[in-house]
N, C-alpha and C positions, 0 to 999 in steps of 0.2 A: 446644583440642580437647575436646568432649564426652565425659564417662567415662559406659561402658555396664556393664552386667553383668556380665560377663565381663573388665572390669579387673582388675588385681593388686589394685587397696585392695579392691573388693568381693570378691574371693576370698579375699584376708587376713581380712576379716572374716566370713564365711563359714566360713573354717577354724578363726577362734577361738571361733567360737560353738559349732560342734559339739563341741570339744573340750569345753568347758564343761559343754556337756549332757552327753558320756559321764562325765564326773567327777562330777556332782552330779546326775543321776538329775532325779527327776520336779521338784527344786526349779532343777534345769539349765537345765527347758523356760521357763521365764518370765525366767530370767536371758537364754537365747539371745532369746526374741521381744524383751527390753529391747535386750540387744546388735545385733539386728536392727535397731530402727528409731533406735536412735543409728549405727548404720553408714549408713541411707538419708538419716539426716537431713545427715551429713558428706558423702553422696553427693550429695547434690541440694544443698548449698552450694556445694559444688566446683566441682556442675556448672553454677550461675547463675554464681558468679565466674568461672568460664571464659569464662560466655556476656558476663559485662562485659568478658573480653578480649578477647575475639576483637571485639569492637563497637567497644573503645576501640583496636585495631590497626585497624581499619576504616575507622575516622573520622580517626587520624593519616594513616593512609595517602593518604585525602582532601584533609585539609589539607597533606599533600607535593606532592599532585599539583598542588594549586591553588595553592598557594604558588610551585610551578614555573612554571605558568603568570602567576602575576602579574610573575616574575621574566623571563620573556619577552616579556610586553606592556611591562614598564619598559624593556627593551633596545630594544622598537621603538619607543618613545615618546623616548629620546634620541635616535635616526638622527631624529625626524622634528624632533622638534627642535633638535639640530643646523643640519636643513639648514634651516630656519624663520630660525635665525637667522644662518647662510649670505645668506639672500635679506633679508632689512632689511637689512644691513652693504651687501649691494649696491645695494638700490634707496635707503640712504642714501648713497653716492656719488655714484648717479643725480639726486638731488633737488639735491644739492651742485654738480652739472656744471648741470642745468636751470638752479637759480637766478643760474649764473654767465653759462650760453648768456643768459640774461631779463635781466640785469645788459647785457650786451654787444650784446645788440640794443638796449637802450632807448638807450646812446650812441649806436649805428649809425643808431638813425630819428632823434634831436637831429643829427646831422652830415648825412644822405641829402639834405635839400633841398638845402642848400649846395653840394654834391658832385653832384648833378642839375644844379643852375643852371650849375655850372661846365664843365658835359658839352655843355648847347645854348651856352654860347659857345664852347665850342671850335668845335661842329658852326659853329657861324657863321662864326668866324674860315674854319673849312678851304673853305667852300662859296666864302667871298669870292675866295678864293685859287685856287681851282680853275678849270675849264675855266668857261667862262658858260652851259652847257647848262640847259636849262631853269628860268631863271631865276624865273620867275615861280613856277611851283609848289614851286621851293625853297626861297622866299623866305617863302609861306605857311607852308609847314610849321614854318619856324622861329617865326612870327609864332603859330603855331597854339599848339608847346612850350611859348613866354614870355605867353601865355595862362592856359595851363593851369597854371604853374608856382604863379600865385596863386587860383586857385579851394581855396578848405576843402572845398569838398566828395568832391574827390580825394583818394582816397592816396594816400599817399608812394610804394605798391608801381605803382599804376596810375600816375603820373606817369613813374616808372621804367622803366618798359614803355614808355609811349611812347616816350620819349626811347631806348628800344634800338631801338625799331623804325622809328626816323628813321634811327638809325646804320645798321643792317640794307638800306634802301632804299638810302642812297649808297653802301656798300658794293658792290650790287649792280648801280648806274650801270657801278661800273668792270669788267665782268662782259659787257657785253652793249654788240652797235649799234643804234642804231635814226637814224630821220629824222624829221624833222620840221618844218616851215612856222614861219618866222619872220620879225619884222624884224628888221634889225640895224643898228650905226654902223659903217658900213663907214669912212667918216675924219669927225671932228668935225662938224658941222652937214648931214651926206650920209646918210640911211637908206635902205635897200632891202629888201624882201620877198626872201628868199633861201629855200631850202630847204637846212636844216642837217642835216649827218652828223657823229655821234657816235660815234667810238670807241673804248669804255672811255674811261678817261685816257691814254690814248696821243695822238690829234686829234681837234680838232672842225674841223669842214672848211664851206666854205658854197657853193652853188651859183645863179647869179641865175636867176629861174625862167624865163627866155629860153636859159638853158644856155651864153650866151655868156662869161661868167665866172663864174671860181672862183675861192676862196682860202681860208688856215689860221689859227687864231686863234693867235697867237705868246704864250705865257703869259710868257713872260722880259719884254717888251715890254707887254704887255697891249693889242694890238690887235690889229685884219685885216691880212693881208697877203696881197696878192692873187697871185697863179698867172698868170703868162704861156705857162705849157706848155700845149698842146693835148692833149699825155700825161694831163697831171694831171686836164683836164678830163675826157675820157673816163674815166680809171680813176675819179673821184669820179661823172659820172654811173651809173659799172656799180655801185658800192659804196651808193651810193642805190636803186637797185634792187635790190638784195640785200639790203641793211636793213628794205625793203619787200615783201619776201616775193614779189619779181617778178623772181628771175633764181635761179637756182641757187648758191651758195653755193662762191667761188672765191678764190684770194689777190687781196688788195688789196694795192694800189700809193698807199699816203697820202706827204705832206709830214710829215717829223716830225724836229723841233727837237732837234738834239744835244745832251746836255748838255755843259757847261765840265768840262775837266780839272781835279781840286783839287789842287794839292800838297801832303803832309802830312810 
């Protein structure tokens, strides 16, 4: 703090100067004016070195402040670092599972042909085995797969697709009736133009387009065997027109082959 005029050291000196002067008379007055200006000169040192205090409390106080402040931007700069290194610890496990997922597919596409190829002979084997419904564009399609199977210019993932979506189509044979015009070997060296009905894999049924016979492919067997019920004929005529979108949609009355009892 500033010392003014009216301080205690200026009134001390002050009071000693007068005293001086009443003591020593006219040789007092030059003693007091000396005593005077050594009192301003202690005064005005006082009051610069005050004024260095008060500057140098100033400037500490400053550098508390900021000092604080640094001591707060440190505290945020560990949370961010922290979580800095929170997120590499992660996305290095990330890069570790990646390089393993890329380790596990490269065996998965060295194995996928193999395991496609063995998918259209299954598809093959089951078609063999199956009802003989449209034979012909089954027969393509597989011929289409074991095509495709050696073209490089496909992928492996496009290869793959096909072949799900061969499985997809027979799938969805056993789903639906439909009719259809065909020949067939009704007994060894005997063909006839029949009109076939198809349902699901449950039967395939055939009708000769005179309508005077009918019959059911027996898959235990693997032939025709024809229908002497006039029942059967009619229910397979009404069921061919309802496969043909030419009768309303009613229970059918098919032939269909019981299975064998297993004992186990």
């Amino acid at each position: 703090m500033m010392m003014t005029d009216k301080s205690p050291e200026r009134r001390f000196v002050m009071s000693c100067a007068l005293a001086l002067a009443l003591l020593s008379g006219g040789a007092g007055a030059d003693k007091l004016g000396q005593v005077m200006q050594v009192g301003d000169a202690r005064l005005t040192a006082a009051q610069a070195s005050q004024k260095k205090i008060d500057a140098m409390a100033d400037d500490t106080q400053k550098k508390l402040e900021q000092y604080k402040q640094v001591l707060k931007h440190n505290e945020g700069l560990k949370v961010y670092v922290d979580r800095l290194e929170r997120q590499i610890e992660d996305q290095s496990q990330r890069l570790e599972d990646i390089e393993a997922s890329i380790t596990q597919v490269t065996v998965v596409q060295r194995q996928m042909p193999s395991v496609i190829e063995q998918m259209v002979d299954a598809l093959d084997e089951f078609i063999a085995l199956d009802l003989p419904f449209y034979p012909a564009e089954r027969a393509r399609r597989i011929e289409f797969l074991r095509t495709n199977l050696l073209r490089s210019d496909l992928s492996v993932a496009e290869k793959f697709r096909q072949v799900m979506e061969a499985y997809k189509i027979e799938n969805e044979y056993g789903r639906k009736i439909s009719s259809f015009k065909d020949t067939v070997e009704l007994q060894p060296g005997v063909n006839r133009d029949v009109t076939l009905l198809q349902v699901g894999r449950v039967a395939l049924m055939y009708q000769a387009t005179d309508a005077q016979s009918s019959g059911f492919w027996d898959n235990a067997s693997r032939r025709w065997v024809a229908l002497d019920s006039r029942d059967y004929q009619n229910a397979i005529r009404q069921a061919i027109r309802i496969a043909q979108n030419q009768a309303a949609k009613d229970i059918l009355t098919v032939p269909v082959v019981a299975g064998e009892l297993v004992n186990r």
